[in-house]
VOGU-3710 file (C-alpha; in Angstrom, 3 decimals, decimal comma):
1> xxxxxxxxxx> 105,217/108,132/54,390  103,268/106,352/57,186  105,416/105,532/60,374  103,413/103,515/63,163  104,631/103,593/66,666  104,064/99,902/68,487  105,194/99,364/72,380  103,773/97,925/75,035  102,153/100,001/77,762  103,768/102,565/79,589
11> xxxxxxxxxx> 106,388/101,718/77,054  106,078/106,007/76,226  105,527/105,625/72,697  102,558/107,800/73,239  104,469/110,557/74,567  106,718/110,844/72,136  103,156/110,685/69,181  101,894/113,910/71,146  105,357/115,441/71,148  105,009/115,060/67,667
21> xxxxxxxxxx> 101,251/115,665/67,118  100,566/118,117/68,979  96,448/118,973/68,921  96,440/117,796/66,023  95,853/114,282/66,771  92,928/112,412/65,315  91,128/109,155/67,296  89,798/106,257/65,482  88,676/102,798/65,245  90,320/100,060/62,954
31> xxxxxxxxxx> 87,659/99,509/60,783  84,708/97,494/61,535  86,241/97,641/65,433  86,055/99,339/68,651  89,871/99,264/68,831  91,056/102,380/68,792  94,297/103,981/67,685  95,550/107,623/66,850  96,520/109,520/63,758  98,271/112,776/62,931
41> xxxxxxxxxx> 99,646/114,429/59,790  103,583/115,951/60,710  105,712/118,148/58,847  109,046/117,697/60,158  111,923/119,725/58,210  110,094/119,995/55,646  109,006/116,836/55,175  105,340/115,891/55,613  104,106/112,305/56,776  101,661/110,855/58,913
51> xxxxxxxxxx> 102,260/109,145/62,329  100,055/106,282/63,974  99,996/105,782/67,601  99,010/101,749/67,838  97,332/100,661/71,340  99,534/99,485/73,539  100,289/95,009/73,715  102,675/92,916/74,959  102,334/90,542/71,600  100,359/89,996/68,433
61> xxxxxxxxxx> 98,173/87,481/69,342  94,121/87,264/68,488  93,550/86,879/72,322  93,754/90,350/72,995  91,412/92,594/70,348  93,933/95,602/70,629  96,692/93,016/70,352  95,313/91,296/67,093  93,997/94,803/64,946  97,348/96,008/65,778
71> xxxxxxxxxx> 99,057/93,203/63,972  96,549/93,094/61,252  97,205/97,262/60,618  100,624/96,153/60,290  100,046/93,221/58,082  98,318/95,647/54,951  101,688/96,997/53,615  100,662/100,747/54,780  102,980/101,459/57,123  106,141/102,533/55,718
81> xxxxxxxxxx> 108,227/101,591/59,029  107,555/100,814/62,195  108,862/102,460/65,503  109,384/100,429/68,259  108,993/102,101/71,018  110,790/99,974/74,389  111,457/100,376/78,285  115,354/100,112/78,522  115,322/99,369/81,660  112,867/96,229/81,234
91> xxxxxxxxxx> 114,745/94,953/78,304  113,680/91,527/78,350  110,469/91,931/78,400  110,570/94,179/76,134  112,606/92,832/73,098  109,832/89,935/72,877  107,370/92,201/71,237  110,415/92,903/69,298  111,183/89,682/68,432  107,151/89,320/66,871
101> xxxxxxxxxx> 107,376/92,742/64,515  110,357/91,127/63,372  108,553/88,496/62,305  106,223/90,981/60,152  109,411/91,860/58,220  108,844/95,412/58,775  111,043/98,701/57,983  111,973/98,892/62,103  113,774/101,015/64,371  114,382/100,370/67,595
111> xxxxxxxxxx> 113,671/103,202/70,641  115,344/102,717/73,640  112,935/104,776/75,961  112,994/106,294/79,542  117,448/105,357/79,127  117,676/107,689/82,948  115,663/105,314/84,396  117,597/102,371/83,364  120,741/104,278/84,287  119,019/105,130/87,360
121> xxxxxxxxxx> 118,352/100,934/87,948  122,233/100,398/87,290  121,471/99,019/83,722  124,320/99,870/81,140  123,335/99,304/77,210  126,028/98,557/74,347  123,551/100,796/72,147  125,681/99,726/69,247  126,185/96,034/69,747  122,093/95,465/70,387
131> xxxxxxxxxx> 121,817/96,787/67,220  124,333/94,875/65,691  122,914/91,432/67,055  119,011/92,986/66,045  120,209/94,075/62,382  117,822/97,299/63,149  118,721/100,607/64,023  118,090/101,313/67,858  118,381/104,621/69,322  118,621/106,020/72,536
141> xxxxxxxxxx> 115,904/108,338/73,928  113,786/110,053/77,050  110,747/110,884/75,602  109,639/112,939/78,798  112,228/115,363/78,271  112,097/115,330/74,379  115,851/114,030/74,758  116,670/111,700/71,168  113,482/112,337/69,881  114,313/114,222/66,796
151> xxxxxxxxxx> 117,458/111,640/66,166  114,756/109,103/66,239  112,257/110,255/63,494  115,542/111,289/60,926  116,466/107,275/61,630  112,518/106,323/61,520  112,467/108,594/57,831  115,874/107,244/56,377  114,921/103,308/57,233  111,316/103,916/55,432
161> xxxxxxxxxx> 112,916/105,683/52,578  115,669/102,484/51,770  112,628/100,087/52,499  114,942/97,991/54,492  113,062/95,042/55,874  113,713/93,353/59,162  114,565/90,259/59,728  113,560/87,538/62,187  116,294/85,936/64,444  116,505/82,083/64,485
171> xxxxxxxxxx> 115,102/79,759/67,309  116,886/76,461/68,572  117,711/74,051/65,459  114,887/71,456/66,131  112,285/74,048/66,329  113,603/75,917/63,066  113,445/72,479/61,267  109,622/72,397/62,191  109,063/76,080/60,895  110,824/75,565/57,688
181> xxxxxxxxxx> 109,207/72,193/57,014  105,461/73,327/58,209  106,309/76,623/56,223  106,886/75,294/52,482  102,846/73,370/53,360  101,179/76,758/53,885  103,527/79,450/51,465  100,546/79,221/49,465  98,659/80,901/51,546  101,172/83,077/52,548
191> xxxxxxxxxx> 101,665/84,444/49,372  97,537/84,384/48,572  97,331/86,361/52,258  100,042/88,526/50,889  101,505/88,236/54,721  105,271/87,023/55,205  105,354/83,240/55,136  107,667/82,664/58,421  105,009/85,009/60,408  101,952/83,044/59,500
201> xxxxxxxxxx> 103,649/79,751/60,132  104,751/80,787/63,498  101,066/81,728/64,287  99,417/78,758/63,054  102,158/76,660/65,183  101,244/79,137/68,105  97,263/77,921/67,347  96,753/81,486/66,887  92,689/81,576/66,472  92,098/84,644/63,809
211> xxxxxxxxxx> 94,509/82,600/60,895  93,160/79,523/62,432  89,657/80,514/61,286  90,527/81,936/57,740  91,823/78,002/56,926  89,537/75,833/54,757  92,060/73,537/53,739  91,308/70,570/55,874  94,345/69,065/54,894  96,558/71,823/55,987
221> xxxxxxxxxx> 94,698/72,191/59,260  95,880/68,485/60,037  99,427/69,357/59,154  99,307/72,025/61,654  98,562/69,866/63,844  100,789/67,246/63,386  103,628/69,825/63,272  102,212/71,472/66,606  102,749/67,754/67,870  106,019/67,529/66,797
231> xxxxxxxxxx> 107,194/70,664/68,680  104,908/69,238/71,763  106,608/65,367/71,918  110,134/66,767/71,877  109,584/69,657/74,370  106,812/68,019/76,416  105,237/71,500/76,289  102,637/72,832/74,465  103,356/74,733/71,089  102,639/77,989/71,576
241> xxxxxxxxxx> 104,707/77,999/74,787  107,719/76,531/73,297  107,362/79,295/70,694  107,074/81,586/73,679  109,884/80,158/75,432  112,272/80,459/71,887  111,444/84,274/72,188  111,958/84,684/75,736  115,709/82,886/75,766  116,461/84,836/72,563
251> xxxxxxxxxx> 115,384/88,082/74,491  117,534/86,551/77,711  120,622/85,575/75,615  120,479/89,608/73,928  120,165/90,793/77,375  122,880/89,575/78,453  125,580/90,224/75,706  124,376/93,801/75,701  123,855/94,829/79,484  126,557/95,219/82,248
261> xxxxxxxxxx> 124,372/95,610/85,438  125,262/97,634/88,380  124,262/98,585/92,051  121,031/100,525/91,756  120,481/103,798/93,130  117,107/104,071/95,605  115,588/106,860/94,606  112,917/109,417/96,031  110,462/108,230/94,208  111,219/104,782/95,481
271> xxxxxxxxxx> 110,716/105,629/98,587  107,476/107,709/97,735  106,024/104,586/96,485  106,204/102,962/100,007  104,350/105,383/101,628  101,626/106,313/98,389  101,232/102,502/97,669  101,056/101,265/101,351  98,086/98,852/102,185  96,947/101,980/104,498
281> xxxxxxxxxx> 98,795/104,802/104,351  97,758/104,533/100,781  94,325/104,996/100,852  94,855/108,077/103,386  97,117/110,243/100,903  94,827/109,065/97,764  91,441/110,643/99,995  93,757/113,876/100,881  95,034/114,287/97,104  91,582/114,282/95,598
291> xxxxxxxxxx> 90,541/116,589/98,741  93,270/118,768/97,569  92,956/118,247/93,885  89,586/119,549/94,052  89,611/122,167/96,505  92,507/124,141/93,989  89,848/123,673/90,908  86,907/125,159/92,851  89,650/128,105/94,197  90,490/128,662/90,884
301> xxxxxxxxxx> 87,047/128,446/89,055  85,627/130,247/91,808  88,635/133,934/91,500  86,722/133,936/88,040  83,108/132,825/88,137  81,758/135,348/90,141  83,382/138,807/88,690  83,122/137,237/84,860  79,462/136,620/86,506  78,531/139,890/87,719
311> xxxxxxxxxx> 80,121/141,519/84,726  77,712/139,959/82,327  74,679/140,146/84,736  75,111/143,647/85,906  76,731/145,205/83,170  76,614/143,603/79,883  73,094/142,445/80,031  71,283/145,497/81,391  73,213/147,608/78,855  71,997/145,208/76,173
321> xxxxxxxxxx> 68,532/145,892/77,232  68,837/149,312/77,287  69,641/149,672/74,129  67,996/147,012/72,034  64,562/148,043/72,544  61,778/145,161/72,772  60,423/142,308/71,029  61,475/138,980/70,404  65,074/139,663/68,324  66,371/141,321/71,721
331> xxxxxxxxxx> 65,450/138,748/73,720  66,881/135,959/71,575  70,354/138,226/71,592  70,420/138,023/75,397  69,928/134,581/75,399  72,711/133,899/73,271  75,060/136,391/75,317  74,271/134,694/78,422  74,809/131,433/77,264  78,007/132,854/75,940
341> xxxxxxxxxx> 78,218/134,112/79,535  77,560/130,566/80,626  80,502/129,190/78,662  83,296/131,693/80,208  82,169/132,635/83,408  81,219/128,818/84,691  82,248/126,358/83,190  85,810/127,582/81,621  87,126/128,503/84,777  86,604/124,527/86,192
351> xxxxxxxxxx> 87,055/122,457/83,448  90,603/123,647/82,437  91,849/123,478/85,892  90,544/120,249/86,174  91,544/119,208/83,105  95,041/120,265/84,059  95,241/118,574/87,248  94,088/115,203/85,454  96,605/115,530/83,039  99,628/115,967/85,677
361> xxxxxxxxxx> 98,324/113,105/88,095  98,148/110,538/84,742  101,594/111,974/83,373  103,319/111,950/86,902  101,869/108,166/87,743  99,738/108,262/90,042  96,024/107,102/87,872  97,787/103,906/87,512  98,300/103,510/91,103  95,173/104,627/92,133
371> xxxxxxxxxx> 93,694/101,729/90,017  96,179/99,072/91,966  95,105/100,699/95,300  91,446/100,191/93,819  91,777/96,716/93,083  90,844/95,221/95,793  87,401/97,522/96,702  86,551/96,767/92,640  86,159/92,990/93,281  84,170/93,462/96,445
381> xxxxxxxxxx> 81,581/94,942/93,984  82,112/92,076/91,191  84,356/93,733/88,980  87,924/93,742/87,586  90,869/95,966/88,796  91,382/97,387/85,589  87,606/98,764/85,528  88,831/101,737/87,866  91,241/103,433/84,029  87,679/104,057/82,305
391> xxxxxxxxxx> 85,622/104,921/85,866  88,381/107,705/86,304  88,630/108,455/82,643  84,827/109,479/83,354  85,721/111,747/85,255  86,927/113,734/82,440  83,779/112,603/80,035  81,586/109,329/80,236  82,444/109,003/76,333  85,916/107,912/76,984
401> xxxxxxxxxx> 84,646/105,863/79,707  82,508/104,178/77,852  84,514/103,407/75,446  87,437/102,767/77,616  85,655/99,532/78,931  86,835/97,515/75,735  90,325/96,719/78,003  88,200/94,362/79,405  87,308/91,377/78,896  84,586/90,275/80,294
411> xxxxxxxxxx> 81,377/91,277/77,938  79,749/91,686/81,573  82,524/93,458/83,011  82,162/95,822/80,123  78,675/96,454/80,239  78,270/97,079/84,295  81,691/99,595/84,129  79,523/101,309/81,659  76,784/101,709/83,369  78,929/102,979/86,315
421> xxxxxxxxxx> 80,948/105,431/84,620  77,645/106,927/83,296  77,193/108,135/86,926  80,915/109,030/87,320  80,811/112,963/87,561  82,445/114,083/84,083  83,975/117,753/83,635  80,699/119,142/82,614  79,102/117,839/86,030  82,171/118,858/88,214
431> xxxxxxxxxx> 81,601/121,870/86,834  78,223/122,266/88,085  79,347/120,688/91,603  81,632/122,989/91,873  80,013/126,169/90,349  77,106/125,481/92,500  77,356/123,522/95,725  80,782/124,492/96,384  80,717/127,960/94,995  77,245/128,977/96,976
441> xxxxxxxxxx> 77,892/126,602/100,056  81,156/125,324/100,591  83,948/122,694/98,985  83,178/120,308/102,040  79,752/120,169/100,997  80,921/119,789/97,361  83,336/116,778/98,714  80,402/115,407/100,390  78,797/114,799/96,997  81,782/113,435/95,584
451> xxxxxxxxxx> 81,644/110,908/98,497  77,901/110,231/98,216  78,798/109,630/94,619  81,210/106,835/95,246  79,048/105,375/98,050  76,053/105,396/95,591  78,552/103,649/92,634  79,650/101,200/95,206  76,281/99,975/96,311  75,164/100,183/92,776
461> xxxxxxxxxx> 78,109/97,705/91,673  77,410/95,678/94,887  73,436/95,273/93,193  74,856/94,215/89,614  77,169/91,555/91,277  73,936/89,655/93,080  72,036/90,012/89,605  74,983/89,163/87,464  77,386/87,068/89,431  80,954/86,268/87,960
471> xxxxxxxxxx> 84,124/85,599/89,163  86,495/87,995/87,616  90,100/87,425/87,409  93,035/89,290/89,046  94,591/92,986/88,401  97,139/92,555/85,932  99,014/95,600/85,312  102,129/97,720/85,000  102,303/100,296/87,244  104,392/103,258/85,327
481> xxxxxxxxxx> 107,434/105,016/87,037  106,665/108,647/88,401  108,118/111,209/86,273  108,092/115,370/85,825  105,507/115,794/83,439  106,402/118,246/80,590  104,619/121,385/80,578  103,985/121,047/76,998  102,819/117,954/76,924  100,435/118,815/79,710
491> xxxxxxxxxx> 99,221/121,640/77,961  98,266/119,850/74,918  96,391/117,193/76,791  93,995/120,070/77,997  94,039/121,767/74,902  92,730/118,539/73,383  90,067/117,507/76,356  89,117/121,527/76,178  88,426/122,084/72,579  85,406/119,501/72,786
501> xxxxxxxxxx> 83,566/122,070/74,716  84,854/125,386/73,087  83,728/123,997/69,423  80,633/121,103/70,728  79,120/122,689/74,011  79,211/126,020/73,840  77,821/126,350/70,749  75,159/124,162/72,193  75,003/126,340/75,782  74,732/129,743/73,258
511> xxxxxxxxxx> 71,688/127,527/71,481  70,008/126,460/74,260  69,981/129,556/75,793  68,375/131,175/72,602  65,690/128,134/72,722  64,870/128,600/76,005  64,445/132,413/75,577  62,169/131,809/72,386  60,252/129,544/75,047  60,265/132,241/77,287
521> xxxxxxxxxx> 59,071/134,754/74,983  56,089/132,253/74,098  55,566/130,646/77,247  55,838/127,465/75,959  58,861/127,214/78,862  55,557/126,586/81,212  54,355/123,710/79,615  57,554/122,016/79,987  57,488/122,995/83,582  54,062/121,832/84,498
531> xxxxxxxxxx> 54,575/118,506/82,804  57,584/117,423/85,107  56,060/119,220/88,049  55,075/116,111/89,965  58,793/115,511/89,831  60,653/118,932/90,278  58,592/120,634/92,960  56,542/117,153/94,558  59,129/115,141/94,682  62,294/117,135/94,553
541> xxxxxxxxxx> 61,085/119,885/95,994  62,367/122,405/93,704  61,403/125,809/92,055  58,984/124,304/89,133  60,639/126,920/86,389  63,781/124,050/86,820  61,666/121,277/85,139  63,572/123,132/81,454  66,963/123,041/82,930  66,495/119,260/83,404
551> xxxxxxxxxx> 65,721/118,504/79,619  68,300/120,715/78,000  70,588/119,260/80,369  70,475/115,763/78,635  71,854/117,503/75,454  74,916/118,907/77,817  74,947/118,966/81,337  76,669/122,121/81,306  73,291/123,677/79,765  71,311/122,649/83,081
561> xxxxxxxxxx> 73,601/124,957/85,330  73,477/127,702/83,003  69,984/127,037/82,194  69,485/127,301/85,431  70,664/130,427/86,087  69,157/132,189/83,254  65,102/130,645/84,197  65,882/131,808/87,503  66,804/135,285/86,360  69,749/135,702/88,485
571> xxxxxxxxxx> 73,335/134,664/89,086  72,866/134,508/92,917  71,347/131,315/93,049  71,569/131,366/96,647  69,112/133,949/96,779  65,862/132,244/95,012  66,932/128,684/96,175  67,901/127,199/99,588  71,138/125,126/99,921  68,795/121,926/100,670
581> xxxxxxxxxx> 67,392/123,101/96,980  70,652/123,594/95,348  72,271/120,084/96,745  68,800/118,449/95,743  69,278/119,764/91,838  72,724/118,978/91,836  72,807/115,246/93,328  69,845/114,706/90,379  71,848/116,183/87,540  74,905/114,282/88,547
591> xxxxxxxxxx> 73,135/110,988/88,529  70,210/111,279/86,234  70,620/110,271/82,418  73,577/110,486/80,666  74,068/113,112/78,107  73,200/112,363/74,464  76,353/111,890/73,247  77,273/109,532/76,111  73,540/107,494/75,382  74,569/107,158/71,596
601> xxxxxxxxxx> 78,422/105,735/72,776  75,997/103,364/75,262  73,338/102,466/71,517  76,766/101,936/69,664  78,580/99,531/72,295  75,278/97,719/73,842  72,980/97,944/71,945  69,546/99,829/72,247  67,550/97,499/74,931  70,920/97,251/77,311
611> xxxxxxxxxx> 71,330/101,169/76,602  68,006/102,198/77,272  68,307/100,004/80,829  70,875/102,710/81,987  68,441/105,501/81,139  66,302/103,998/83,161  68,515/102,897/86,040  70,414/106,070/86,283  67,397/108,132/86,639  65,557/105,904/89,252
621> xxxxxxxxxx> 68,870/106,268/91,272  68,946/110,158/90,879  65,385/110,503/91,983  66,273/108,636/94,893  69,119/109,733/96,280  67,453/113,457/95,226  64,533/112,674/97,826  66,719/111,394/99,944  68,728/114,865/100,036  65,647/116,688/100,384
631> xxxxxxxx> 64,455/114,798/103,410  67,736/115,186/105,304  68,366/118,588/104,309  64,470/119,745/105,096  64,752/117,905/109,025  67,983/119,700/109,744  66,549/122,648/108,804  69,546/123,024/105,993
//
């Protein structure tokens, strides 16, 4: 059995898929797409069946890629039923989605989500007369706290077992006349689409572009249009939004027959939206959150990295030596244990804390209101509110960032949010922030890069928008309600951002570290040195040995810190390098090319020429801003 859950954003259809799912949750594209969706197999009481999470829409329409692959998933017969998931306490809204599955004559079950919230707004639901006027089941849940959950999927398995199809509600009498009429001229099709016939009349009547375009029948096209002009004369609007309009006063007339409204209650977290979402006071508490947000990673990372450190460099490593006698099979072994070394002792101990603290701030609320509170700076630089979800999604990893710029629209919105969130510091470069800069210097200093960062992304945007000028248009999005995130869920979001680098980069940080030791051992590390010596020690200024670090660091950047560390010999950086030195590496290796797997996302969604410009750009901007370091660091005497 195949149960898909469909909602429209924030609608929490995806917390109640990793309730379900657990780790086990697998990402893909509809085929042929870039539209994402998730998959997971679930044995529930004994019972084994796979759930899809569907990207969130607001309708089935081709104007909207997410919104159009979602319908067509749903539209192959696969799915078994169909779970959908709704805000109670934005019915209205809400039911209209419901209103268009209907129309896909779908097994469906209706979830009343976040029900404490509506409470909480003074909305009352007759649970059992909505789903008498629906003919579905609906039932009752709050996803955050697991509450309904399980009632849900026995309804969910029980509706896909009896097969029981929905059915669509009727609009006003003259536009059901049109329908029926328009519908017997294109049941052909229906039937040779294998689609329901009332769904694919609706959409040609909507002038719904992707069934549009599948038409050869010039003489059906021109009854479309003669029935869209129909529908136009007598409601002197156009179709699609009298169609619109039938949905919204069959959601209105629902509404109210089910809902007795009360007095709401202001809330705390009412009144902590005043003050975080102020035109000022806004922008204070989102600088002192981050401040604090990073300062308890790099107090965190930093109670481990330096015993786990000195353990393997003092103890574990000289012990090795000892006894392992020489040649080259000894020194490959130590390379691998100190890029094991790497893995646990500096990187561990800041991605999962940061990984943690990304996870609470996006479960409690507040990434969504940091992209309103955005808005505004984003179009000073030329691009759309909604570009600051995949710039902060890079700051877990510029994969997701990259690939998180299909929301927009805009085929140059997409490509210059790319190109930015390539220089967004991901986990693997906070890591080296962090474990270096803050760990050796200070956090303000660390906090000074993050600044210099957003300064440098700003300008950078500012540079695109006089080269590529566009109007783009306004933010439009739903900011979520703040909720207590659930420890479990939280905990499975890290375990799932985390288990990329436990199974993909370490393995790479234990083989790079053998590589560069079988350099070592050969000297062959010195030819990579000398070659990028006119930019590591001339320009940069650096040690030359770090010319390596640089190159392994495109396959991860985690390899360049420990890299790093194990060409320089030591885990007291501080003591071969000066903190003008240390800055100077790290403002390079947060700017400078992407890694690999972030240049192949670029090859995949650009193209090679457009990709191979952000190689480019991004290291012309880390050289800069590198020599720039150096310079002010070397006149202060730093």
């Amino acid at each position: 059995m195949i149960i898909a859950f469909a909602g429209q954003q924030n609608s929490g259809k995806s917390t109640i898929f990793n309730q379900l799912a657990g780790y086990r949750a697998i990402t893909s594209n509809f085929p042929g797409k870039t539209v994402q969706y998730s998959k997971s197999q679930v044995n529930y009481h004994g019972n084994v069946f796979d759930i899809v999470d569907l990207p969130g829409t607001y309708s089935l329409t081709s104007c909207d890629l997410a919104e159009l692959e979602s319908g067509i998933y749903l539209l192959k017969g696969e799915v078994d039923v169909v779970i959908n998931v709704i805000d109670a306490s934005l019915l209205i809204r809400s039911l209209e989605l419901t209103k268009q599955l209907q129309e896909l004559e779908v097994p469906l079950v209706l979830c009343l989500n976040f029900m404490d919230d509506a409470r909480r707004k003074g909305i009352e639901i007759n649970i059992k007369k909505l789903s008498g006027l629906l003919e579905v089941p609906v039932v009752p849940t709050i996803a955050v706290k697991g509450i309904g959950v399980h009632e849900l999927i026995e309804e969910a398995c029980k509706i896909g077992e009896q097969k029981k199809l929905s059915k669509s509600l009727p609009f006003s009498k003259d536009v059901e006349k049109v329908i029926e009429d328009f519908a017997e001229k294109v049941s052909f099709l229906a039937n040779e689409w294998k689609i329901p016939k009332r769904f694919l009349t609706i959409k040609l009547l909507e002038g719904d572009d992707y069934f549009i375009s599948k038409i050869e029948d010039k003489k059906i096209l021109a009854e479309m249009v003669n029935a869209q002009k129909i529908l136009e004369e007598s409601h002197g609007r156009p179709s699609d939004v009298v169609i619109s309009s039938e949905r919204h006063a069959l959601a209105i007339n629902i509404f109210e027959e089910v809902v007795t409204s009360g007095k709401p209650n202001v809330t705390f977290r009412d009144k902590l939206d005043k003050v975080l979402m102020h035109k000022y006071l806004g922008y204070l508490f989102l600088a002192l959150i981050l401040y604090i947000f990073f300062n308890v990673v790099f107090l965190f990372g930093a109670m481990i990295e330096g015993p786990m450190m000195n353990f393997f460099a003092e103890t574990v490593i000289p012990a090795v030596r000892m006894h392992s006698g020489s040649g080259l099979a000894p020194y490959l072994f130590i390379g691998a244990i100190q890029g094991f070394a790497g893995g646990i002792g500096i990187v561990l101990p800041f991605i999962i804390p940061f990984f943690i603290g990304l996870a609470i701030m996006e479960d409690v609320g507040y990434l969504p209101r940091i992209a309103f509170l955005m808005d505004a700076f984003l179009h000073r630089i030329g691009l759309h509110g909604k570009s600051i979800l995949p710039l902060i999604l890079g700051y877990g990893c510029s994969v997701p960032a990259v690939m998180g710029t299909r929301i927009l629209e805009s085929d140059r919105d997409r490509y210059i949010t790319a190109v930015l969130a390539t220089m967004v510091p991901c986990a693997a470069r906070n890591a080296i922030i962090l474990g270096l800069v803050a760990f050796f210097i200070s956090p303000t200093a660390a906090m000074g890069i993050y600044i210099l960062n957003i300064v440098v992304i700003a300008l950078s945007g500012m540079l695109f928008l006089r080269i590529m000028p566009e109007i783009t248009p306004g933010l439009i999005f739903e900011v979520p309600r703040y909720q207590i995130p659930s420890v479990n869920i939280i905990l499975k979001k890290t375990w799932l951002r985390t288990k990329d680098f436990i199974f993909v980069a370490w393995p790479l940080l234990i083989g790079g570290s053998i590589v560069l030791s079988l350099l070592e051992y050969y000297e062959m590390d010195m030819v990579v040195n000398q070659t990028l010596y006119p930019l590591t020690s001339v320009l940069l200024g650096l040690p030359m040995i770090v010319g390596i670090t640089l190159i392994f660091g495109i396959l991860r950047k985690e390899l360049a810190m420990v890299m790093l560390i194990q060409a320089l010999g030591t885990s007291h950086v501080l003591d071969v390098m000066s903190r003008t030195q240390i800055i100077t590496f790290v403002v390079f290796v947060t700017f400078y090319v992407p890694c690999i797997a972030t240049i192949a996302v670029l090859m995949q969604e650009f193209g090679k020429k457009r990709a191979g410009f952000v190689l480019i750009f991004t290291t012309i901007i880390a050289t800069v801003m590198a020599v720039l370091i150096r310079i002010a660091g070397e006149i202060c005497g730093y």
